[in-house]
C-alpha positions, 0 to 999 in steps of 0.5 A: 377823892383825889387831892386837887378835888378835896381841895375843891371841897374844902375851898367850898366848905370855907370859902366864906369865911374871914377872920370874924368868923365862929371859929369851932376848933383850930390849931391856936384855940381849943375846941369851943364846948358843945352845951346841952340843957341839962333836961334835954331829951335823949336823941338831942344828947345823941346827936350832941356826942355824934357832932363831937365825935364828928369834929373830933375825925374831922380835926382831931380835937374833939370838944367837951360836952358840957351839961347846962350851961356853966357860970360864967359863960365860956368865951365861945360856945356851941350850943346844942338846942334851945336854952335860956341863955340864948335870948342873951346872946341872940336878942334879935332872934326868936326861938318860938319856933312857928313849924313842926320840925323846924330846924336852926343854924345860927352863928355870931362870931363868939357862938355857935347855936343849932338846935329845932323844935323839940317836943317830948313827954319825960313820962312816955319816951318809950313805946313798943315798936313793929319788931323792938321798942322805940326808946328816947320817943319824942313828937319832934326832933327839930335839935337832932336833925338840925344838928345832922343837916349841919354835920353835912351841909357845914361839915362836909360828913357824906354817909354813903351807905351803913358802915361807910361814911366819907369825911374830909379831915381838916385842921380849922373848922369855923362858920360864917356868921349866919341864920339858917332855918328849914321845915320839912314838909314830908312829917312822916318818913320813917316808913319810906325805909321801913327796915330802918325805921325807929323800933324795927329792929334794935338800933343798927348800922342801918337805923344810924344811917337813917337818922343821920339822913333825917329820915328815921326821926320825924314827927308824925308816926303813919303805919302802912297797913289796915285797922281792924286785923284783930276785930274778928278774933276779938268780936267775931263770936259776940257780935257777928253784926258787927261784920260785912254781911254777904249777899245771902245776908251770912256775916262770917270770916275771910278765908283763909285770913281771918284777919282780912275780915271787912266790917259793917261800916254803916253799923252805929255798933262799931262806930261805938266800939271803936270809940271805946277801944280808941278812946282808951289808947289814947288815954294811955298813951298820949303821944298817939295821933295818927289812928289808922281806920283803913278796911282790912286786907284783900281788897278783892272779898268780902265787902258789905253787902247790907243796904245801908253800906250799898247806900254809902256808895255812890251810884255812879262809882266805877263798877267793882265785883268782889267776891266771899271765898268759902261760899261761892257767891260774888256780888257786881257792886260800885267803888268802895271810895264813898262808903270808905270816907264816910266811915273814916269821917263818922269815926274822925268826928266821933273823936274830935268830940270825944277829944276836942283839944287834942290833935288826932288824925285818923289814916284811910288807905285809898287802896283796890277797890277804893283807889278812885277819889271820892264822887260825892263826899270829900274827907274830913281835914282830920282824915290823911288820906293814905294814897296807895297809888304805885307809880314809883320805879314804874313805866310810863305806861303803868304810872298813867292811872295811879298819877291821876287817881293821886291827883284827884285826891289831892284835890279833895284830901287837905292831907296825904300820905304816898304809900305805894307797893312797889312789889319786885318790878325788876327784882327789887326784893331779890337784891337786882340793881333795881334802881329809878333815881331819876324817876324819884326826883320828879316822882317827889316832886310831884308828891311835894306839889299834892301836899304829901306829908307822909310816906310809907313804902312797901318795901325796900329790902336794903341791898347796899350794893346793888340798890344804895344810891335809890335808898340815898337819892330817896332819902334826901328827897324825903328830907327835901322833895325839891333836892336836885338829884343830878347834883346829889349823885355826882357829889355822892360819886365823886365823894364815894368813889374819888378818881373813879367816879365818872366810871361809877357813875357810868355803871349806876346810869347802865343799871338805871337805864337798863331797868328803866327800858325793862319795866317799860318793854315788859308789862307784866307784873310778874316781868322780874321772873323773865329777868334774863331777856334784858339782863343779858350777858352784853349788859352785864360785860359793859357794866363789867367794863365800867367797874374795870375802869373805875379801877384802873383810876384808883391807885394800888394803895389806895385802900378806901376808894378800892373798898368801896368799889369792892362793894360796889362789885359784889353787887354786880357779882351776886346780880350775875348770879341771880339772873344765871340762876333764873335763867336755868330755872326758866330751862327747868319750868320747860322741862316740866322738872326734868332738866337735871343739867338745869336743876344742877346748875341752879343748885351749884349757884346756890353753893356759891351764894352761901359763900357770897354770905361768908365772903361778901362785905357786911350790908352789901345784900340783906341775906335773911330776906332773900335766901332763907337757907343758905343752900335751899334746904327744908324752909324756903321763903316765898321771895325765892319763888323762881330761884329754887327747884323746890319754890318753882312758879305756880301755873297762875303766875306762869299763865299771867307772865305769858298773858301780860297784863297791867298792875 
């Protein structure tokens, strides 16, 4: 950033402030301490040491951390959460606070208070996680996000991607008197960036960055999948009856995943079962509140055909056919909807009476052949319903349908959840700039107005330097759906990148623009495998030229914005690479194998990427998801399907690619 725009930055940040004002730290006064109550929970301790280690890089003083309050009280102080001592010093303002997540900035001039709506168990603050266990668990974490809204919109602290922050130094930090409260409506949104979700990995530079954008600590817990994935292994052969019965009247598994299995839904047994098996979990752990009740997995086989599951359908549902893999039989049905709803609702009210003061919400996906809304039943206010409408980094054409099938959800759910499955539409998975950040503002906006409280989606794979600004455009939304993204990207641009930003800028907007016009020129879902029709060389010259330019603005000593701008580039570096090496790939499909001039070269930008992995700077590209050997060797994952001789296209995804049809 250059001088004249850092004082811009910092006459913003002080602008209010006059003499009587909570001066934290400045040259002719030491830091005033931060105090934490002395049984405060683990993330509010965490997030007190970060706002001392940030004021500490700010102006170089960094403030004691004081356990409880001592006696007497100091002179000026910051406090970090609620304690007794505030209704003293705040007698005109009330701490009950009235909204989940509610969080606090409250500043007289002696004292400082952030803090929020702090809910744990001492006795259940670790739990196991999707891959690691989740520690410091609580059911809200109003105090530390109140505590990273202050260090950004107070401070000034931009995280722009993990391991690279930017933090404008400054000798006097202080605050205007002032009370500022703010709830997020989005309660689950740990699942938006799954990868970085609490317990999905150990704690990294990622899960940092996470929460430190108020995305990773939320109150409400929503997995994205399905309820019953171990039914049959643990059912199956007591109690076929408990199963889907096929049209022949046979309850057998799904092939080849016994764990797509579909249940009788309209079977009193399983209702009985499930609240057996649920009503333990939720002795054992009482943070537990959302259930998820959603139908297996593959959504095309397998759903009941007994006459009491047809009877829950309603009759003038759109027509649907599944099929039973295994015995060649397809039945010619209706929506799943009805019958789905009144499944979650038995179970829903099965719960409530076994458990009538505790908060339990039950999780139904509106997914395949369950995507309509309901025609003749409408979910109980205890059921979220989990709308699997993609319409995220989709065309215009392609969002038509799953907008209105979402509308009309919201129009009978008292809650949603948006989980779209956002699949690769311009090589997301493959680490391309595949990137909507214009499309996510009015995407979360239109989410916020159908009063979605959670999200989950599957899935970003965390390439920094080709996909970062989505993944920091998302965040913020999740935080706030109503966040101008306009303005947030020019203050990340101009934050990120100083004297080069307009040239930034400009390459993310061709990036966006360019993939934009690809998804809605190519409408086949399998469009990112004929990448090389848009990405061509023109495109990637003038993307070229923006980097080029960025760096000419940028000063040879210059070693912070220079670094950034490296990240930046070897985004476009591998992004060139991975449309050469698709491009040869389409040449060797054509020859049937043949083309050794093909396959060669496709090898060769295989040798390059595996020093792209030595070389590239940490996060700029998540390897492990894309390349599962770094030269092609013996396991090659299904991500790499098109990229590799020994992963090609399969003639059903080459049939569809030429025969384009909607998602």
């Amino acid at each position: 950033m250059s001088i004249a725009a850092r004082i811009l930055v910092l006459l913003a940040l002080t602008a209010p402030l006059v003499a009587a004002d909570f001066v934290l730290v400045s040259k002719e006064a030491a830091p005033a301490p931060i105090i934490v109550a002395k049984d405060a929970p683990v993330r509010t301790r965490d997030a007190a040491v970060t706002l001392a280690d940030y004021i500490a890089k700010i102006s170089g003083q960094k403030p004691a951390i004081l356990d409880g309050a001592p006696q007497p009280l100091p002179e000026r102080a910051v406090w970090v959460g609620v304690q007794p001592e505030l209704k003293a010093l705040f007698a005109k303002t009330s701490f009950d606070f009235e909204h989940p997540e509610e969080t606090l900035v409250l500043a007289s001039e002696k004292h400082l208070v952030i803090a929020g709506r702090d809910r744990w168990d001492p006795a259940h603050t670790e739990v196991k996680g999707r891959l690691a266990m989740k520690t410091g668990v609580q059911q809200e974490y109003g105090t530390a996000n109140a505590v990273y809204s202050y260090l950004r919109d107070q401070l000034g602290v931009r995280w722009l991607w993990p391991g690279e922050e930017d933090i404008i130094p400054r000798e006097r930090i202080a605050i205007g008197v002032m009370e500022q409260r703010y709830h997020p409506q989005i309660r689950a949104r740990g699942g938006m960036l799954v990868k970085t979700s609490l317990g999905d990995n150990k704690e990294s530079a990622e899960e940092l960055w996470s929460r430190f954008q108020r995305v990773q600590l939320d109150s409400m817990d929503m997995n994205g999948g399905h309820g019953f994935g171990d039914w049959w292994e643990k059912h199956g052969a007591a109690h076929p009856e408990y199963f889907a019965a096929a049209p022949d009247g046979r309850r057998i598994a799904m092939k080849p995943s016994v764990s797509n299995t579909k249940l009788c839904a309209s079977n009193p047994q399983v209702w009985q079962q499930w609240l057996v098996e649920t009503s333990a979990k939720l002795r054992a752990d009482p943070l537990l509140r959302v259930i998820n009740v959603s139908p297996n997995d593959g959504y095309t086989s397998g759903h009941c055909t007994c006459k009491n599951c047809l009877a829950w359908d309603h009759p003038d549902g759109e027509k649907m056919e599944w099929s039973f893999p295994g015995t060649g039989l397809k039945y010619q049905g209706v929506s799943q909807t009805d019958r789905d709803v009144r499944f979650a609702n038995t179970l829903a009210r099965l719960l409530k009476k076994e458990f009538p003061q505790r908060e339990v919400f039950l999780l139904l996906n509106a997914y395949g052949l369950a995507r309509n809304p309901p025609l003749g039943v409408v979910p109980d206010d205890n059921v979220i319903i989990s709308s699997v409408a993609n319409f995220h980094m989709r065309s215009p054409k392609e969002r038509q349908l799953p907008i209105q099938q979402h509308t009309g959800w919201a129009k009978v759910a008292k809650h949603l959840m948006w989980r779209p499955n956002l699949g690769s539409p311009a090589g997301l998975s493959w680490g391309m700039p595949d990137v909507a950040m214009t499309q996510a503002q009015e995407d979360f906006r239109f989410a916020a107005d159908t009063r979605c409280i959670g999200l989950y989606f599957d899935l970003f794979w965390l390439h920094w330097s080709t996909q970062g600004p989505h993944y920091y455009a998302l965040a913020h939304l999740a935080w706030n759906p109503r966040t101008d993204v306009t303005a947030l990207m020019d203050d990340y641009y101009q934050r990120g990148f100083g004297p080069a930003a307009p040239d930034v800028k400009a390459y993310w907007q061709l990036m966006e623009r360019t993939r934009m016009e690809f998804v809605a020129e190519e409408p086949s879902r399998f469009r990112a495998f004929d990448l090389p029709k848009k990405y061509t060389a023109d495109v990637f010259a003038q993307a070229q030229r923006h980097l080029d330019a960025a760096s000419a603005k940028l000063p040879a000593d210059d070693e912070t914005h220079r670094r950034r701008l490296h990240f930046v580039r070897c985004g476009l570096d591998y992004a060139k690479l991975v449309v050469d090496t698709r491009a040869w790939m389409q040449k060797l499909e054509a020859s049937k194998n043949k083309d050794s001039e093909a396959k060669a070269k496709v090898l060769a930008n295989w040798d390059l990427v595996a020093k792209m992995q030595k070389d590239f700077p940490a996060h700029a590209i998540n390897w492990q998801a894309v390349w599962r050997s770094p030269s092609g060797g013996e396991e090659i994952g299904k991500r790499v399907m098109g990229l590799h001789p020994n992963a090609p296209l399969s003639g059903r995804t080459l049939k569809e690619l030429r025969t384009p049809g909607l998602e």
